[in-house]
VOGUDO-757518 format. One line per 3 residues: number of its first residue (from 0); their letters; for each residue x negated, y negated, z of N, C-alpha, C. Coordinates in pm, whole numbers. Each point is the difference from the previous one (the first is absolute). Layout:
<sites>
NUM> a> X,Y,Z,X,Y,Z,X,Y,Z; ... $
</sites>
This chain:
<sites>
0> xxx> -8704,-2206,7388,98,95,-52,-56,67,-125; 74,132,-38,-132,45,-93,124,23,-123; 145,-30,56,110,63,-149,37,-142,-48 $
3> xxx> -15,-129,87,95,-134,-57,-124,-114,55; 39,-93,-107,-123,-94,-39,-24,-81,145; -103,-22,14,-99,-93,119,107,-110,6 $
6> xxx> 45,-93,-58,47,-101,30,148,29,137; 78,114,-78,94,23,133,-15,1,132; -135,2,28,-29,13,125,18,-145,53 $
9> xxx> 10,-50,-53,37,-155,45,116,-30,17; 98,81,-7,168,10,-12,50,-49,166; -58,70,106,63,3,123,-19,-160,36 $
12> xxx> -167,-57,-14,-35,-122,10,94,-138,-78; 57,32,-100,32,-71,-93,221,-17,49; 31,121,22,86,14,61,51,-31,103 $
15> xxx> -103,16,89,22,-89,134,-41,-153,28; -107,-70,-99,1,-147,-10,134,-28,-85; 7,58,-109,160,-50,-70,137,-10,116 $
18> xxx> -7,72,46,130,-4,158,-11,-95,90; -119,-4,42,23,-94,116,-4,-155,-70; -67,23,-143,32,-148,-71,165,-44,2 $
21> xxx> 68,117,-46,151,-9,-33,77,-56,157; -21,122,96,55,7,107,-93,-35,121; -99,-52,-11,-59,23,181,43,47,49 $
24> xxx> -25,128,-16,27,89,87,-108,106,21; -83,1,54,-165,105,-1,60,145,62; 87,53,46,11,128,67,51,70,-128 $
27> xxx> 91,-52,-78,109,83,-126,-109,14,-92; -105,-131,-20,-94,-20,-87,-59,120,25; -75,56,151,-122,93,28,124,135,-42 $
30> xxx> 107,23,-12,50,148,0,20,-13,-114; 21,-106,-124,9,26,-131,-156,22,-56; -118,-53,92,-106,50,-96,-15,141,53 $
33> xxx> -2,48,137,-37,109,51,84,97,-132; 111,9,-10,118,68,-79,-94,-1,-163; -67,-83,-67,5,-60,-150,-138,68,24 $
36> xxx> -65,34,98,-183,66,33,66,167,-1; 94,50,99,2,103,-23,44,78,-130; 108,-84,-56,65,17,-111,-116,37,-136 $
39> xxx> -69,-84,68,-138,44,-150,-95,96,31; -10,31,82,-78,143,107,39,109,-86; 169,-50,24,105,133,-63,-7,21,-149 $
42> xxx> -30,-102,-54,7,36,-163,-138,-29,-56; -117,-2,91,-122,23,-5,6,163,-47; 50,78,147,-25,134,-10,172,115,-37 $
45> xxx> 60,-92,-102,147,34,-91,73,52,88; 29,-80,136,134,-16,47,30,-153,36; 76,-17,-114,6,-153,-66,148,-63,109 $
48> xxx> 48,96,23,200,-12,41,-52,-138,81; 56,-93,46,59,-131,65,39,68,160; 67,131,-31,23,76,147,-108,22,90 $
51> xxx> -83,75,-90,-154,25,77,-74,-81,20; 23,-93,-19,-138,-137,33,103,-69,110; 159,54,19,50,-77,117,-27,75,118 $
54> xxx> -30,155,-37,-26,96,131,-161,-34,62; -43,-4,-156,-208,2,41,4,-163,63; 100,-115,-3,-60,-96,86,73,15,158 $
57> xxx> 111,85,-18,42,36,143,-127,63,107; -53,116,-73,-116,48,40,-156,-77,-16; 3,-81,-72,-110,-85,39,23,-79,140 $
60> xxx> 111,-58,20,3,-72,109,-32,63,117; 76,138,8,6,131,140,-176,1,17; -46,10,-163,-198,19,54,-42,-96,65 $
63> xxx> 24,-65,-2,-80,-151,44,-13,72,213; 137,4,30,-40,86,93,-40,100,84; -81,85,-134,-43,108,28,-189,-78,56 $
66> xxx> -34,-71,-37,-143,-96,26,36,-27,165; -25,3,70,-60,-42,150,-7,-126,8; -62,-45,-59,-71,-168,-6,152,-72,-29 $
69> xxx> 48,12,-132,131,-46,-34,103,21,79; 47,73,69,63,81,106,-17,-151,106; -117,-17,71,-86,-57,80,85,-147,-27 $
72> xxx> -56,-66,-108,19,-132,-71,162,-35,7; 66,119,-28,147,-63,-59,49,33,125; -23,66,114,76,7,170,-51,-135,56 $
75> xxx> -132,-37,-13,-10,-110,19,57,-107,-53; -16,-56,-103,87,-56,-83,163,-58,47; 57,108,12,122,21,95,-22,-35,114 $
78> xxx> -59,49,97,-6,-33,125,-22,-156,79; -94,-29,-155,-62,-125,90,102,-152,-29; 144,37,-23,96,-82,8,47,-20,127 $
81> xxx> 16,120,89,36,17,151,-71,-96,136; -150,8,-34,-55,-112,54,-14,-179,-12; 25,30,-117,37,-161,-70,132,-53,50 $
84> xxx> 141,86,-31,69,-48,26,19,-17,197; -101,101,102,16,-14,120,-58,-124,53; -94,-44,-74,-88,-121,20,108,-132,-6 $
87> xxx> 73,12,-123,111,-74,-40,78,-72,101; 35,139,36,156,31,83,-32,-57,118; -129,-13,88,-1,-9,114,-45,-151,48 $
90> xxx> 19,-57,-108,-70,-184,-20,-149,-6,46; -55,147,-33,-161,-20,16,-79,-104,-84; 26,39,-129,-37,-108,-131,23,-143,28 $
93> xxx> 131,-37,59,48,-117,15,-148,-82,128; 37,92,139,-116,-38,80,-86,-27,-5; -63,114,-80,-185,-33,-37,-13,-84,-69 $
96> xxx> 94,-35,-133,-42,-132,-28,38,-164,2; 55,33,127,63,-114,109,-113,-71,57; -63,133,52,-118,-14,113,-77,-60,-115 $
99> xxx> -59,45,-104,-100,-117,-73,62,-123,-58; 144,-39,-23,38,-123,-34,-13,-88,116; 41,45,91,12,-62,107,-137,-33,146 $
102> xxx> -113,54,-116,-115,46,103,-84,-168,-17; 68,-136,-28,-51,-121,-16,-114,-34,-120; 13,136,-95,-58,-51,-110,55,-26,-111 $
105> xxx> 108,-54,-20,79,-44,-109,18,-175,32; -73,-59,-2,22,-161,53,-25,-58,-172; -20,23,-108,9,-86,-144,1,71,-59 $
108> xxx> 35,11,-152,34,44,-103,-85,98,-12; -148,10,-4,-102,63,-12,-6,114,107; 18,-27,73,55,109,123,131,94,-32 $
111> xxx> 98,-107,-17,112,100,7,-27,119,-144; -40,-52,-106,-60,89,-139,-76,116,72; -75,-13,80,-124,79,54,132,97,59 $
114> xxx> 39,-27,79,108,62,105,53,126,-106; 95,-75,-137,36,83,-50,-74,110,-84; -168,-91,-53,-40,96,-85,-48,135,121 $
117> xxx> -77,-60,83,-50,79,120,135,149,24; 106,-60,10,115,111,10,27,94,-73; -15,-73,-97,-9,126,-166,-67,64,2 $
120> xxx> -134,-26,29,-103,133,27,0,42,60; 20,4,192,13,89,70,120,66,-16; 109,-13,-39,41,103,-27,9,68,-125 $
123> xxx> -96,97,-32,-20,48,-185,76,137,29; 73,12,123,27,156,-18,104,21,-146; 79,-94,-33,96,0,-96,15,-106,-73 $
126> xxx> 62,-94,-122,-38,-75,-18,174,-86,29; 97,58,2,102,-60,11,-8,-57,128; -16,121,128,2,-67,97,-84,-133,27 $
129> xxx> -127,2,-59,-63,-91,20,0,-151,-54; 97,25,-111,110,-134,-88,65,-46,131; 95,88,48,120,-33,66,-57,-118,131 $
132> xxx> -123,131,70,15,-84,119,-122,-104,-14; -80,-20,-101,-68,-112,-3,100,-104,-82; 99,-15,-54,85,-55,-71,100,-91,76 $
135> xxx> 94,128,57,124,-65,63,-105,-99,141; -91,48,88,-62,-19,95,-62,-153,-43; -9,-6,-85,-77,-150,-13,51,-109,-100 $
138> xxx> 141,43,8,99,-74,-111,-6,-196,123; 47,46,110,-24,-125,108,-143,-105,-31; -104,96,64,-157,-67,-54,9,-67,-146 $
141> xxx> 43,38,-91,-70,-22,-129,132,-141,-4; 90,36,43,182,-156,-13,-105,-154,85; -72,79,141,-41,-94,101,-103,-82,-120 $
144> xxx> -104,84,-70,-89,-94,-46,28,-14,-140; 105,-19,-54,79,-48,-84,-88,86,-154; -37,110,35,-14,105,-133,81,87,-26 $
147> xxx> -1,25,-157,102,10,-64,34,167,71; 137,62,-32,19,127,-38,-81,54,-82; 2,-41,-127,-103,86,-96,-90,-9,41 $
150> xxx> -65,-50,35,-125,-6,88,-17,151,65; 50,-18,66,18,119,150,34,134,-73; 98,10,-137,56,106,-53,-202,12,-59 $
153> xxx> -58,-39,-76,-135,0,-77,-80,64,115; -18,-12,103,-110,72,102,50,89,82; 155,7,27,15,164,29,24,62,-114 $
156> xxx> 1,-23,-80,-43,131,-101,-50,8,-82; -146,-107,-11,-89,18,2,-86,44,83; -11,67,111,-48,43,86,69,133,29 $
159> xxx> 105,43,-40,55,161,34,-66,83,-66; 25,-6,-125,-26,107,-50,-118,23,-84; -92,-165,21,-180,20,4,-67,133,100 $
162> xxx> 51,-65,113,-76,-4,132,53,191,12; 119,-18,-37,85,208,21,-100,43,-88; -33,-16,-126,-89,83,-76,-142,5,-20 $
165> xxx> -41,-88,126,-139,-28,39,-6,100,119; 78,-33,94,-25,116,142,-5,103,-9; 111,72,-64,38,105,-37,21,123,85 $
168> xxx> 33,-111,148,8,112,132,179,8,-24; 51,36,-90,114,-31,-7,77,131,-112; 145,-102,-36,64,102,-97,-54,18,-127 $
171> xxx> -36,-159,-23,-112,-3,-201,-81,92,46; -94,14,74,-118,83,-12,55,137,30; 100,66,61,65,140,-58,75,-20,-131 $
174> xxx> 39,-44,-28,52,3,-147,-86,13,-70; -120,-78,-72,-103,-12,-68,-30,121,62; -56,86,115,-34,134,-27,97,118,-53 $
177> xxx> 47,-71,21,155,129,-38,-15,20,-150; -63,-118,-92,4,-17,-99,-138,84,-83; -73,-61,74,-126,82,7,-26,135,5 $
180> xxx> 101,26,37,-9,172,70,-16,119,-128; 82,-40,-115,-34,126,-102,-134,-25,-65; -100,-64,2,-102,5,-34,-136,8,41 $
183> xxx> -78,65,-83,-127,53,57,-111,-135,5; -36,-53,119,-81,-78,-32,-104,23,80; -143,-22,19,-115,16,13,-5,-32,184 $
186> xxx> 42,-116,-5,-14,-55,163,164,87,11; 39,-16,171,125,11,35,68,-149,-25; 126,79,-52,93,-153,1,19,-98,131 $
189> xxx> -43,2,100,-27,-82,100,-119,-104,-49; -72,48,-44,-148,-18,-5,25,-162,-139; 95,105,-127,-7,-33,-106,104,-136,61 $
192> xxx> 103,-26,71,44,-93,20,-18,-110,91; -80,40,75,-108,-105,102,-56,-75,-113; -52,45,-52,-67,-61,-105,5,-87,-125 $
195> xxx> 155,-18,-10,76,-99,-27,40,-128,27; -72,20,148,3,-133,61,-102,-111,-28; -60,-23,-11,-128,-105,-78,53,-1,-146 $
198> xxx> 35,97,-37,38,-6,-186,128,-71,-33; 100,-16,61,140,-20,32,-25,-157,-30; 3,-78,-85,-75,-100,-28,126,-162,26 $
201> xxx> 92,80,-69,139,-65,-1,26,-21,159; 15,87,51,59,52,158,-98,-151,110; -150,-2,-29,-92,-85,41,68,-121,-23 $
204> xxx> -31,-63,-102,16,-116,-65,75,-19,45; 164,41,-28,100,-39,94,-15,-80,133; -37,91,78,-9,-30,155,-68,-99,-1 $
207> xxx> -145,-10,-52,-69,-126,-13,54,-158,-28; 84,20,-100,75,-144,-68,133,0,114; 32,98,20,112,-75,161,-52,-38,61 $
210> xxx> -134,51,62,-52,-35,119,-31,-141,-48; -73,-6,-88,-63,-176,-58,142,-69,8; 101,46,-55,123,-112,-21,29,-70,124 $
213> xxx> 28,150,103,17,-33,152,-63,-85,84; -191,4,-20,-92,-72,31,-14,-158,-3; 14,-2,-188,-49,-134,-39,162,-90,-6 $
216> xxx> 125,62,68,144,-44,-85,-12,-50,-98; -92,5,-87,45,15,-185,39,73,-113; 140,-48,-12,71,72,-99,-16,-56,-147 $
219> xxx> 56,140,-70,39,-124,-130,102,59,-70; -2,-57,-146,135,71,-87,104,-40,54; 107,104,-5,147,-45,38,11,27,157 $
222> xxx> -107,59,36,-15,-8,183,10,-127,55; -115,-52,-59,-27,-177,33,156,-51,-3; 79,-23,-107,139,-77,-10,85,85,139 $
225> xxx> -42,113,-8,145,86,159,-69,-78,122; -117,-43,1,-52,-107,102,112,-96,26; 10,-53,-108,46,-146,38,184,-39,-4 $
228> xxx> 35,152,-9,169,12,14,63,98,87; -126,-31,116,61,82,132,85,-11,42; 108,65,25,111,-33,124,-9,118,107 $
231> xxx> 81,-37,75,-49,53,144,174,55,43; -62,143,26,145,68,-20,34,75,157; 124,-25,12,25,77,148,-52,153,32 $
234> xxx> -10,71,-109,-30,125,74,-124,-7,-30; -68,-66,12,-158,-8,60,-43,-5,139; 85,-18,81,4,31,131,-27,105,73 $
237> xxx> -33,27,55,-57,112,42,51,79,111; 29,82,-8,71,100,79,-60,46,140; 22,24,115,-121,96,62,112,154,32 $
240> xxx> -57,75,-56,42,160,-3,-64,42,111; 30,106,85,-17,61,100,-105,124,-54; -92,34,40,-70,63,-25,-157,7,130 $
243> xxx> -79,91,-54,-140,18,70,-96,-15,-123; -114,-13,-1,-92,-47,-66,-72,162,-56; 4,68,121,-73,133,2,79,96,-82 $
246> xxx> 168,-14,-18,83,108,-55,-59,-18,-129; -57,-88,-47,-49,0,-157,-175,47,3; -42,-82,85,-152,25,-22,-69,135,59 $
249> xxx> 66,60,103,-78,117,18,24,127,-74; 117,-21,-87,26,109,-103,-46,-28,-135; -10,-136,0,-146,-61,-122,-126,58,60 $
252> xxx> -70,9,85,-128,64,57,-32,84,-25; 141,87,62,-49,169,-43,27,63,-144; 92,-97,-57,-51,39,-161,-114,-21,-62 $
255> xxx> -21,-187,4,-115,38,-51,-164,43,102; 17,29,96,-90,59,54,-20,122,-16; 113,64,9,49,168,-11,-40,50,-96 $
258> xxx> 12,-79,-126,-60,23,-135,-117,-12,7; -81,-119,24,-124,29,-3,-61,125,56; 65,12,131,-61,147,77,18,91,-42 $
261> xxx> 101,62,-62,37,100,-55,-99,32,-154; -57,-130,-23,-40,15,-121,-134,53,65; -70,-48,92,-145,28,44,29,169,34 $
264> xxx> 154,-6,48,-43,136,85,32,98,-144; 74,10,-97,41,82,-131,-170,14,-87; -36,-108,28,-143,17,-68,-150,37,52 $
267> xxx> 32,44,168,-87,75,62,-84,-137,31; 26,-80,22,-86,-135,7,-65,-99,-70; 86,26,-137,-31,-95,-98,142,-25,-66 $
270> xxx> 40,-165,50,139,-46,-60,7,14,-126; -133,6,-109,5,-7,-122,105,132,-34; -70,70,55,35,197,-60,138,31,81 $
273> xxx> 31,-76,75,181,58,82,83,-2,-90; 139,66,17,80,-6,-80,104,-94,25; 38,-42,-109,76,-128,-12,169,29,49 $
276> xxx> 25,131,-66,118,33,16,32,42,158; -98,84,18,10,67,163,38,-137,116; -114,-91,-37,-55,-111,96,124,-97,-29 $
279> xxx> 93,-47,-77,112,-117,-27,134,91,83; 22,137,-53,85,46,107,-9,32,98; -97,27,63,-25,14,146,-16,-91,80 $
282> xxx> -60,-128,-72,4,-121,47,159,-70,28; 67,25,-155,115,-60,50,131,85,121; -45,98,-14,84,150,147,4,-116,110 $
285> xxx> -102,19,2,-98,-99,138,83,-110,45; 2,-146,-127,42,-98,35,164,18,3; 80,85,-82,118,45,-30,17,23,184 $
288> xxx> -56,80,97,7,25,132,-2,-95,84; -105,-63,-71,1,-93,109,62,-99,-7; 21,-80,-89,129,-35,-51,149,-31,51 $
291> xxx> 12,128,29,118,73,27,45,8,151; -150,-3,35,-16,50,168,50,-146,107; -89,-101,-104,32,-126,65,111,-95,-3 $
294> xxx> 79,58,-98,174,-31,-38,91,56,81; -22,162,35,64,83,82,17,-29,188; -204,-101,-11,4,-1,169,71,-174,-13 $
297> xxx> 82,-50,-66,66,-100,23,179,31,21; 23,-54,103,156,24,32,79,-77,-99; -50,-87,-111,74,-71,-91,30,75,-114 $
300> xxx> -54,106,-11,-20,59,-122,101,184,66; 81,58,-93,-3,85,-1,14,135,-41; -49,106,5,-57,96,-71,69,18,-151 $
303> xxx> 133,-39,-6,60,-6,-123,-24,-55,-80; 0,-175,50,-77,-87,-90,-128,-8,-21; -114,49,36,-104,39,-21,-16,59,-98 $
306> xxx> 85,123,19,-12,114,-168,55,-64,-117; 122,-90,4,55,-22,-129,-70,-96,-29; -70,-56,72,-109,-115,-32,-129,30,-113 $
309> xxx> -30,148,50,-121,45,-28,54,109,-152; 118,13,4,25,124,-107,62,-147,-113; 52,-108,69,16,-130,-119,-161,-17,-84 $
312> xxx> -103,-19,95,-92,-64,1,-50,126,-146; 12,136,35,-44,81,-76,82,5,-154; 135,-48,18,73,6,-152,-37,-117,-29 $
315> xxx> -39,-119,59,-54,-82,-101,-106,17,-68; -127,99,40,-101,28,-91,21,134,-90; 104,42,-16,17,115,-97,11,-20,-109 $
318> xxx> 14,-103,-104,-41,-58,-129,-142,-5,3; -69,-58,50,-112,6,10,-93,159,6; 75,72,78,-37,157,67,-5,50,-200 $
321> xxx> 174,-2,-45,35,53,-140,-127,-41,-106; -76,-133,38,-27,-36,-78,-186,98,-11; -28,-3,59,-89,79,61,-28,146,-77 $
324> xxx> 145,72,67,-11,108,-11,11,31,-165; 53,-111,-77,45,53,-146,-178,-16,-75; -32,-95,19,-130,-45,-20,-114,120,-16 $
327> xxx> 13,48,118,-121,92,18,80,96,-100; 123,77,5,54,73,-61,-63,-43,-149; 19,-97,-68,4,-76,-138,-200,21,-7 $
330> xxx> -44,-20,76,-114,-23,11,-104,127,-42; 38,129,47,12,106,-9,24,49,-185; 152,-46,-14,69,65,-143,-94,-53,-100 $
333> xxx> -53,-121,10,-46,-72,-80,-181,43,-58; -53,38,138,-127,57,1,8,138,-66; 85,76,39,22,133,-104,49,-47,-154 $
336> xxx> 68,-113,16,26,-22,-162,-146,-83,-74; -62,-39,55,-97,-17,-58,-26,-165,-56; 86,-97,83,-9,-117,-47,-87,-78,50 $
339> xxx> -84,41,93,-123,-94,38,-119,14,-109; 2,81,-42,-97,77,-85,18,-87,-112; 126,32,-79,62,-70,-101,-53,-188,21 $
342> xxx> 61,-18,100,-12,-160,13,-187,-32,-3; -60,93,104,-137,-36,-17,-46,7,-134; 32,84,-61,-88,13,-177,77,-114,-77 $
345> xxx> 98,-67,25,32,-106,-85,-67,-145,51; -42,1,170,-46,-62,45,-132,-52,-95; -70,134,51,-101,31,-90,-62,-38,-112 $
348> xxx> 65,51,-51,27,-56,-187,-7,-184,-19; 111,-25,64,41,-122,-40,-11,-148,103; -35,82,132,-30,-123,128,-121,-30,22 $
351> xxx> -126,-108,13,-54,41,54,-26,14,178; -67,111,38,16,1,118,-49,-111,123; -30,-64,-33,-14,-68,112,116,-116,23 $
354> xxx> 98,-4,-121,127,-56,20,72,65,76; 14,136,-16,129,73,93,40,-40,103; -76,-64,97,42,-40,136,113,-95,-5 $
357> xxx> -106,-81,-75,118,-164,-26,139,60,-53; -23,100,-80,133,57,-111,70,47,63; -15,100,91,71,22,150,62,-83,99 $
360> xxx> -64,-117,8,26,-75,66,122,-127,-28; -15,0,-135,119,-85,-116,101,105,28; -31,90,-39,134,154,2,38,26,129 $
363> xxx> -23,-30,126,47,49,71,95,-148,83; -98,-162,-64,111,-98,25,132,-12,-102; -37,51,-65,145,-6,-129,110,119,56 $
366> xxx> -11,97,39,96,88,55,41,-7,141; -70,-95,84,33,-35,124,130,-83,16; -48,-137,-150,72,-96,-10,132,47,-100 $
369> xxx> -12,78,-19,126,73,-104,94,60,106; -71,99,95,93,32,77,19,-5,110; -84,-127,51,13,-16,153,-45,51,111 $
372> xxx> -94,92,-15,-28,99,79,-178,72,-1; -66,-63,104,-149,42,14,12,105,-5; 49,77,123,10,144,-28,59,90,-79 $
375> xxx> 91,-62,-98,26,103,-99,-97,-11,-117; -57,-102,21,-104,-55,-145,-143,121,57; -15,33,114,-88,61,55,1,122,-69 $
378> xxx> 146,72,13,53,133,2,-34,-14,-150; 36,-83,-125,22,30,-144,-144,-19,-19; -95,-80,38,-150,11,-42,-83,68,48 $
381> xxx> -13,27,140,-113,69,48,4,160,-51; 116,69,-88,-7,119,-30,-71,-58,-156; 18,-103,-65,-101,8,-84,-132,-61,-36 $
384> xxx> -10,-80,120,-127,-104,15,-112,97,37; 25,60,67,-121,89,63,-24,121,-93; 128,101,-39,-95,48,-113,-111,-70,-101 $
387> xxx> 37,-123,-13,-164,-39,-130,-64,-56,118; 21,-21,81,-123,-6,107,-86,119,-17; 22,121,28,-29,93,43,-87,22,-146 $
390> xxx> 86,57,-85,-29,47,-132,-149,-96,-73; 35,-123,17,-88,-93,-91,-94,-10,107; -43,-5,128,-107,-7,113,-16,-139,11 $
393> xxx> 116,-56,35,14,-102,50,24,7,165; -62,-140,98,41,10,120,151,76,75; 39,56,21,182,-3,39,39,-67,92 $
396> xxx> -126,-47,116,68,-105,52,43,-145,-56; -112,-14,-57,30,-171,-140,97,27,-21; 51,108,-98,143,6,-104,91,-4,123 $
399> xxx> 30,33,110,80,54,97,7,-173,53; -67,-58,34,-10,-129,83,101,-80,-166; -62,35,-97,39,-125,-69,193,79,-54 $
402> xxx> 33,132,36,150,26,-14,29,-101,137; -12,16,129,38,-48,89,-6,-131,23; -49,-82,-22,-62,-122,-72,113,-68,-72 $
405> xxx> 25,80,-122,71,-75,-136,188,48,146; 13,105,5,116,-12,29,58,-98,134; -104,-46,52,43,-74,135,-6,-185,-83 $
408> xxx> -94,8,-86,-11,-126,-96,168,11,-57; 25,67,-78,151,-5,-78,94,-26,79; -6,121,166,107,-40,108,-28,-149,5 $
411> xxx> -66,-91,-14,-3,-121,72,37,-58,-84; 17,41,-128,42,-105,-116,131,-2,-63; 106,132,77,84,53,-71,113,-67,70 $
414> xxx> 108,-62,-27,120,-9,43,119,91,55; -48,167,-68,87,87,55,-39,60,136; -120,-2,51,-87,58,76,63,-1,128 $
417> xxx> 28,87,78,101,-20,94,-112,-43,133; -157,-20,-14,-60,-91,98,-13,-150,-42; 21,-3,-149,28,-170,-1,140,-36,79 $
420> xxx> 89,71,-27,185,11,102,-98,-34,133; 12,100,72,-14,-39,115,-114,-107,55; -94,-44,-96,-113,-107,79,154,-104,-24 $
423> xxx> 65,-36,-113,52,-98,-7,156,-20,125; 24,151,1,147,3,107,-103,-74,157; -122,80,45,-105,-26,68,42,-166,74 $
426> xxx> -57,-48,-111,-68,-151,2,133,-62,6; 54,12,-89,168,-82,21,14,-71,-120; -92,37,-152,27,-43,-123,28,45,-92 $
429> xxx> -28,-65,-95,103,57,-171,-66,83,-16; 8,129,-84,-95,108,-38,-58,10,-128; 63,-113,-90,-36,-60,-93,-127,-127,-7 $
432> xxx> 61,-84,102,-90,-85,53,-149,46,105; 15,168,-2,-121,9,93,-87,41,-152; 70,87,-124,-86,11,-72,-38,-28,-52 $
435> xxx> 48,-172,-51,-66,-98,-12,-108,-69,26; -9,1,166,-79,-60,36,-129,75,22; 21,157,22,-95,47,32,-76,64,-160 $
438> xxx> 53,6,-83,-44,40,-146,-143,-44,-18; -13,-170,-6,-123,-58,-72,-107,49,84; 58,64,158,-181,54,74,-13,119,-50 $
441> xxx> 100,67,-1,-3,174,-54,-69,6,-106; 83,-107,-125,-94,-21,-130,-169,12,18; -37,-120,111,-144,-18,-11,-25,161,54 $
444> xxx> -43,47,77,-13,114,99,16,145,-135; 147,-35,-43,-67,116,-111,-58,-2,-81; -47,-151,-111,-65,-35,-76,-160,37,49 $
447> xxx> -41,-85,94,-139,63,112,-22,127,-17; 112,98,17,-19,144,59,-18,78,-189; 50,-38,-121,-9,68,-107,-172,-50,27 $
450> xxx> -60,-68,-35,-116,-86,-53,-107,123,134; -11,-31,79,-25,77,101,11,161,-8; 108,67,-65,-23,160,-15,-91,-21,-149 $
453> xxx> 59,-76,-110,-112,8,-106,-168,-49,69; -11,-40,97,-118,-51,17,-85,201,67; 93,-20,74,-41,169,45,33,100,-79 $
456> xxx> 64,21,-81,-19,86,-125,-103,-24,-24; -13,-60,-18,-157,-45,-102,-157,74,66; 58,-25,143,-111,46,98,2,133,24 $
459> xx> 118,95,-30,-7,157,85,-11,77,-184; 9,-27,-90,-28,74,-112,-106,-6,-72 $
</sites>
């Protein structure tokens, strides 16, 4: 800003962590900073009024879809609730992972763990779904070999929302581009977020220490004591739901297959160079059809309930959609106001750089765990993590792995987090008692993961 001092530029940032501290609430948070960014635009260039910074963020939002790509991201976004919830609806989810509980490899403790961690990962399309049905699905297995609930709550979700922000054939990996999208970076943001995957250090580790827990059945901490005060509860029983195996998996195929192809074919034959946005909605059209097609050719299902299935399935991801769209909007106001710039020269000055990662990575578990929410912790940092990426010539995938990183670390540590809720509704335990038990691994895993970005700071500057 060239009429009011450098520090204001920190106003929208400061404004929107103060809110969601007060209220968790990340959507009111993203329209009070978007509002507090334009507002200083306005009395940057002496139209100061409170009115005009409510019109200029009305019209920031309308731009966002004037971009193609964004356009692209947030129909998708939307859309890809319709297939989730058809998968749902038709006890496909339930089937397919019937067929592997029931496929004679769950005979001891070590098995049935495998069963569930194994479940969590194949399905990364989302991370709730993949709580639910590796959760409720193996509440029976885990009663039979007398392990705990918390137990079971600790590896489905420890395994959701690792394994979702590792694949990234999914909704995280359009979001994170969505996020990506107002900035100029060297590779394409496809490119720049593939590349997050080896760096994502937290996200690793994780998966690793379930898998070992699952492996070796050694626990410890307050896990070890939920060992030994099992009880064994009726609705651990197991249901069998009517369903096909295929209503879920062949519209899993052609997404993530569809995507891949779409990406080879957008990039003339190099998945690197396709477009991310083109290739996630066209991919999801696809599975959205087909989907649809195989619900429709069932006489159990009909055409009515199909749609309200699929237009439910879609209002449940429209918080998510809002959350998105304000982001990039905010993401935008903020780059014209000049606060990446600002933040990098204080960086500068006063950090040294090969800390930033780790510093990112503390900052993005402290606002996760404040407000519950990976993806809104996404939306409030990645508009300012990556400017001093950019600015100071630092990696952007490092800084980018270690925002995504710290906020899935905080989701796991936070009590408000509405995926700690559901691993614990999931499993069939306290939600208090899951964050208990699962805390002292999270602890280690993020402790590992600071020591580890300072170790690679050290290495890319």
């Amino acid at each position: 800003m060239n009429n009011l001092p450098d520090w204001l530029t920190l106003m929208p940032a400061v404004v929107a962590i103060a809110f969601v501290l007060w209220r968790k609430e990340v959507v009111v948070a993203l329209i009070l900073a978007v509002f507090t960014s334009e507002w200083l635009l306005g009395l940057d260039t002496g139209n100061g009024s409170p009115f005009f910074g409510f019109i200029q963020s009305i019209e920031r939002v309308i731009s966002v879809f004037s971009d193609e790509g964004n356009a692209r991201l947030l129909l998708f976004s939307t859309l890809i609730g319709a297939p989730l919830a058809f998968m749902r609806f038709s006890g496909g989810v339930n089937a397919t992972v019937n067929k592997l509980v029931n496929a004679g490899v769950a005979t001891n403790p070590r098995k049935a763990g495998l069963v569930t961690f194994f479940t969590g990962i194949i399905i990364f399309i989302e991370s709730n779904l993949s709580v639910l049905t590796a959760g409720i699905l193996s509440r029976g297995l885990f009663d039979k070999f007398k392990m705990s609930r918390e137990r079971l709550a600790y590896i489905v979700d420890s395994t959701s929302a690792p394994i979702c922000i590792l694949i990234l054939l999914n909704g995280w990996g359009a979001f994170v581009l969505g996020l990506l999208a107002p900035y100029e970076l060297e590779q394409s943001a496809v490119s720049v977020l593939v590349a997050t995957i080896p760096l994502n250090v937290y996200a690793i580790s994780t998966l690793l220490v379930v898998f070992y827990t699952v492996w070796t059945g050694k626990v410890f901490g307050p896990m070890a004591n939920s060992e030994t005060t099992v009880s064994i509860s009726s609705d651990a029983q197991q249901t069998s739901v009517e369903g096909r195996a295929r209503d879920m998996l062949l519209p899993l195929m052609v997404l993530v297959f569809g995507m891949l192809g779409f990406m080879v074919w957008t990039g003339n034959g190099d998945i690197m160079a396709g477009s991310g946005s083109k290739s996630v909605l066209y991919a999801t059209v696809l599975a959205t059809i087909v989907a649809f097609t195989l619900l429709i050719t069932q006489p159990r299902f009909s055409h009515r309930q199909i749609m309200q299935e699929g237009f439910k399935g879609i209002g449940e991801i429209l918080p998510l959609v809002a959350i998105l769209l304000l982001s990039i909007a905010l993401g935008a106001s903020v780059k014209e106001l000049g606060t990446g710039a600002y933040i990098a020269g204080l960086v500068a000055d006063y950090l040294p750089l090969f800390m930033v990662p780790a510093v990112v990575f503390i900052a993005g578990a402290f606002a996760s765990f404040t407000t519950g929410t990976s993806w809104g912790t996404f939306a409030l940092l990645v508009p300012i993590a990556m400017p001093i990426a950019l600015n100071l010539g630092l990696p952007p995938s490092l800084v980018l792995a270690a925002v995504l990183g710290g906020g899935v670390f905080g989701d796991h540590c936070s009590p408000v987090s509405d995926t700690t809720a559901v691993s614990s509704l999931a499993a069939g335990c306290d939600i208090l008692d899951h964050v208990k038990t699962q805390l002292p691994y999270a602890l280690t895993c993020g402790l590992f993961t600071i020591v580890a970005y300072l170790i690679l700071g050290l290495m890319v500057v």
